[in-house]
N, C-alpha and C positions, 0 to 999 in steps of 0.2 A: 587421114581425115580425123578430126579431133571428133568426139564424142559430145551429142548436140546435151547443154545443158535442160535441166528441166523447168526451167523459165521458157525456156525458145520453145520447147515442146509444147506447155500449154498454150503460148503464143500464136504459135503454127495452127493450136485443134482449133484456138476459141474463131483465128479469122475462116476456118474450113467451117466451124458450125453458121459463122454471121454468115458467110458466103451459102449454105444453103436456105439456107432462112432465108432470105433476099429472094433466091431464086424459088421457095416454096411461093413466097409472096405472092410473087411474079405470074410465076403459074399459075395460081390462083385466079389473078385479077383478068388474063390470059382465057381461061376458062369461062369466065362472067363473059367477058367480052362477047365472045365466041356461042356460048348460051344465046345471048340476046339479040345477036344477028345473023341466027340459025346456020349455023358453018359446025364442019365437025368440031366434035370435042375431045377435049383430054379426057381419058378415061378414070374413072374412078379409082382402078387399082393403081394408077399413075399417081394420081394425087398420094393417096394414100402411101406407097411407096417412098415418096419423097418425105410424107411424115416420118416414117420410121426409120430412115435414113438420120434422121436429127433436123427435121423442118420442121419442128411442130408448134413451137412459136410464130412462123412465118406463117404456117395456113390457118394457125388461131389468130392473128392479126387480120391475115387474107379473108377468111368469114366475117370478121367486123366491119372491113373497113369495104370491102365488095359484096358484103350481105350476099355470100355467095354459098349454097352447103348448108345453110341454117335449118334449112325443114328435114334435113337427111340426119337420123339416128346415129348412122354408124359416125357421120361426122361431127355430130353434136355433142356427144356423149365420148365416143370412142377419141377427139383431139385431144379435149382436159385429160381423158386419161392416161393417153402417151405420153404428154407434158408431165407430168405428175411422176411417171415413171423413170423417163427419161430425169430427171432432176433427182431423184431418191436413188438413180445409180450413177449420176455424177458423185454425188454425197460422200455415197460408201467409194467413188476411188478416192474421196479427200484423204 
């Protein structure tokens, strides 16, 4: 088996990260739903979870665009600055 070059390799991460973003998304909008016609819910540490995973684009789009998580600290505060992190250690693997 030949040895995967490192184009294919960033290739592989970037559609693994678009793929959980989507899915943080999802989750997200998933949760509203679910919020609003009183059925159980995703849990917090789940959400959250999925941010640190590399979703944290998806559920800072997910707060926007489902105005869902916005009055909650830890996620108001605490997504920008996952995001923020998560980007300042892609950097450093540049």
């Amino acid at each position: 088996m030949a040895v995967m070059a490192q184009e294919e390799m960033i290739h592989i991460a970037l559609i693994g990260w678009a793929c959980i973003n989507v899915l943080t998304f999802l989750v997200f909008g998933v949760d509203k739903y679910k919020a609003r016609h009183s059925r159980r819910r995703i849990s917090e540490a789940a959400l959250l979870g999925l941010v640190l995973i590399g979703g944290s684009v998806g559920a800072w789009l997910g707060m926007l665009v489902w105005h869902h998580k916005t009055k909650h600290r830890k996620f108001r505060f605490g997504i920008p600055f996952i995001l923020l992190a998560q980007l300042a250690a892609a950097l450093m693997m540049m």
